[in-house]
C-alpha positions in Angstrom: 49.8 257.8 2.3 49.2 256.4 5.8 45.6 254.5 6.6 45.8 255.5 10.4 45.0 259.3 11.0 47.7 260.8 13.3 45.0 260.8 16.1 44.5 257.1 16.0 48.0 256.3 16.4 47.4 255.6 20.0 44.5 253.0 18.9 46.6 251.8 16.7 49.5 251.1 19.2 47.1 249.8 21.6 45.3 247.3 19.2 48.6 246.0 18.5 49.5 245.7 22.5 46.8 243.2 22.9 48.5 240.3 21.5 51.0 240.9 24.2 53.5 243.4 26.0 56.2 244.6 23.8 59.2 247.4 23.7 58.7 250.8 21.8 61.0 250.1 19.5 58.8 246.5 18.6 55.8 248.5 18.6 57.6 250.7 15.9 58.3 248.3 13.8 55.0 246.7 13.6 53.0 249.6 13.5 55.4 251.0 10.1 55.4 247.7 8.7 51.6 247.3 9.0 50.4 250.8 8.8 53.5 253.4 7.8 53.2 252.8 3.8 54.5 255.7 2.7 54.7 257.6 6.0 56.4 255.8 9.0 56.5 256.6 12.6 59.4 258.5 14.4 60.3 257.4 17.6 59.7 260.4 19.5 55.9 259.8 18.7 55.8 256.4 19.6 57.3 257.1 22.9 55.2 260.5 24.0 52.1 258.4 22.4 53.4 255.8 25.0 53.6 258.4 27.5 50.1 260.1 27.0 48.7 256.4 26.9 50.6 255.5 30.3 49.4 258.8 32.0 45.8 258.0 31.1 45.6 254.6 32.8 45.5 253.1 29.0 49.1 251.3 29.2 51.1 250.5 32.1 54.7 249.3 32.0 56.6 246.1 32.7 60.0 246.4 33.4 62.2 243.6 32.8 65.0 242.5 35.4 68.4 242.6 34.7 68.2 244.5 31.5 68.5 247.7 33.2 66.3 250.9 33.8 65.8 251.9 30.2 64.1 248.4 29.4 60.5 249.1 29.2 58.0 246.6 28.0 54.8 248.2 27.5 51.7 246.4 28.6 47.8 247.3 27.5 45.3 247.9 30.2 42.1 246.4 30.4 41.0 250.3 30.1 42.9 250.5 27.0 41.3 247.1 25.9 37.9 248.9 26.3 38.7 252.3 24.5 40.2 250.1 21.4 36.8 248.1 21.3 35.1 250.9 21.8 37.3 252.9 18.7 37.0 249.9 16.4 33.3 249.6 16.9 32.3 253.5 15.9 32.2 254.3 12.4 34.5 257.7 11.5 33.1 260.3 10.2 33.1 261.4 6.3 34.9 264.5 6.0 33.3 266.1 3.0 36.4 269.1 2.8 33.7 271.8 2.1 36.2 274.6 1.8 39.4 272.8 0.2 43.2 274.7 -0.7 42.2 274.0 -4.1 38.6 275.6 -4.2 40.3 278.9 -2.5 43.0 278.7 -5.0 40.7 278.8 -8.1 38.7 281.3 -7.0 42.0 283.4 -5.9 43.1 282.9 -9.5 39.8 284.8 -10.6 39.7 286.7 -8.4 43.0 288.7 -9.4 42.8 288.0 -12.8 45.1 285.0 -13.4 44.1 282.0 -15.0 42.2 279.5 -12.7 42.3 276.5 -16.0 46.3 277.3 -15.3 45.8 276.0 -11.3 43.2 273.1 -12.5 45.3 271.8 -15.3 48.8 271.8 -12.4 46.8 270.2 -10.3 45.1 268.0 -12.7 48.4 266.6 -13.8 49.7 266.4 -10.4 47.2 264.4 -9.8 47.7 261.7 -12.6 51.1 262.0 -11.8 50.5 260.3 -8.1 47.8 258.1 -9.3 50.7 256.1 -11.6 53.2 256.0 -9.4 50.1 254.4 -6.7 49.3 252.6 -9.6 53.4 251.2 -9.8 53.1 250.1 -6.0 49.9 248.7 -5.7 50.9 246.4 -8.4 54.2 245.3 -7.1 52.3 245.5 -3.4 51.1 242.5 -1.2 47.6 242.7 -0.5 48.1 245.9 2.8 49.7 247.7 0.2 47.2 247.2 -2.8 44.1 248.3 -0.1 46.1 251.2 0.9 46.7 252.1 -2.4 42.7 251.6 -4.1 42.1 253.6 -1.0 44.1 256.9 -2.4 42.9 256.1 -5.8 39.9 256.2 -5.2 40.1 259.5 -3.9 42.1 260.8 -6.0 39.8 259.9 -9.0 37.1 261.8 -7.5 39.6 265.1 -6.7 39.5 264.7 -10.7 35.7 264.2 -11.2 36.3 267.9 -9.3 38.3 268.8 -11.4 36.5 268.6 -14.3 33.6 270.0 -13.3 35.3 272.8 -12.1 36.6 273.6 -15.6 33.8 273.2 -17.4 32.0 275.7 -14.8 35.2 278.4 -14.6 33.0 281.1 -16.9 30.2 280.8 -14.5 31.8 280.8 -11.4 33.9 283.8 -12.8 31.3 285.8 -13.1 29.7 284.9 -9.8 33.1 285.3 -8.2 33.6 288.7 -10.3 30.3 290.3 -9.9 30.3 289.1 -6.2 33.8 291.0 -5.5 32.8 293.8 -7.3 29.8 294.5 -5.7 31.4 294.2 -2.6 34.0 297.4 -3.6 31.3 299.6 -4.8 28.3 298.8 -3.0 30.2 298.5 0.5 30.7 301.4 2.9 33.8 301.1 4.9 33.6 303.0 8.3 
């Protein structure tokens, strides 16, 4: 699992441009080693992040002489300087996943008759299955890895607070979900 969202990749490759100008393939390596637990950067997306930062005024680059015309050393802007501060300094917002896969997969399973404790209990163990092996790395991990880790936990543990409340409510919401769909087949007129 990977702390930085895929749309603050380009914060993340500009915070780390503001201790100095460095190559794509530098910026790559920090930005896995610091931030790509689990899920590491390609190349192409540091370079067309590079790109998209250069063509808004965010980067600019440095070339370096006598290392020819693929040498690029990208530099930060002080525009770039002033969206990172500006990023770093606004809280994200919470995403609450209203309508989650899982939700619509439970109420699929009543809906046509299969099992919906079948699609908890998968899930369910899915779940601890994930939260040992997070529970393996953190404890081998330096510090970066053991945050990133009680991060996932910690949601993970409340996916299974979910989950059991979602168990020990199936009957009801199988009858909501039920009585709902049925009343849509006979008391809707189709044109």
């Amino acid at each position: 699992m990977c702390i930085v969202a895929v749309m603050s990749v380009g914060f993340a490759l500009l915070g780390l441009l503001e201790s100095g100008p460095r190559h794509g393939y530098d910026l790559k390596r920090s930005y896995d080693q610091r931030f790509g637990q689990g899920r590491t950067l390609h190349y192409g997306q540091v370079y067309s992040t590079l790109a998209r930062l250069l063509k808004n005024g965010l980067v600019e680059v440095e070339s370096e002489p006598g290392d020819g015309p693929d040498r690029k050393r990208y530099a930060i802007t002080s525009a770039g300087v002033t969206d990172v501060a500006t990023w770093l300094s606004q809280a994200e917002r919470p995403e609450p996943y209203l309508q989650s896969t899982l939700y619509t997969k439970v109420v699929l399973a009543l809906l046509t008759g299969r099992d919906a404790a079948d699609v908890l209990d998968a899930q369910r163990a899915e779940h601890l299955r994930l939260m040992r092996e997070l529970t393996r790395r953190k404890t081998g991990g330096d510090l970066a890895d053991q945050l990133v880790c009680d991060y996932a936990l910690f949601h993970l543990e409340a996916d299974l607070r979910w989950l059991e409340l979602t168990a020990a409510r199936l009957d009801q919401l199988a009858g909501q979900v039920t009585g709902h769909a049925a009343g849509q087949v006979v008391g809707q007129v189709h044109p």
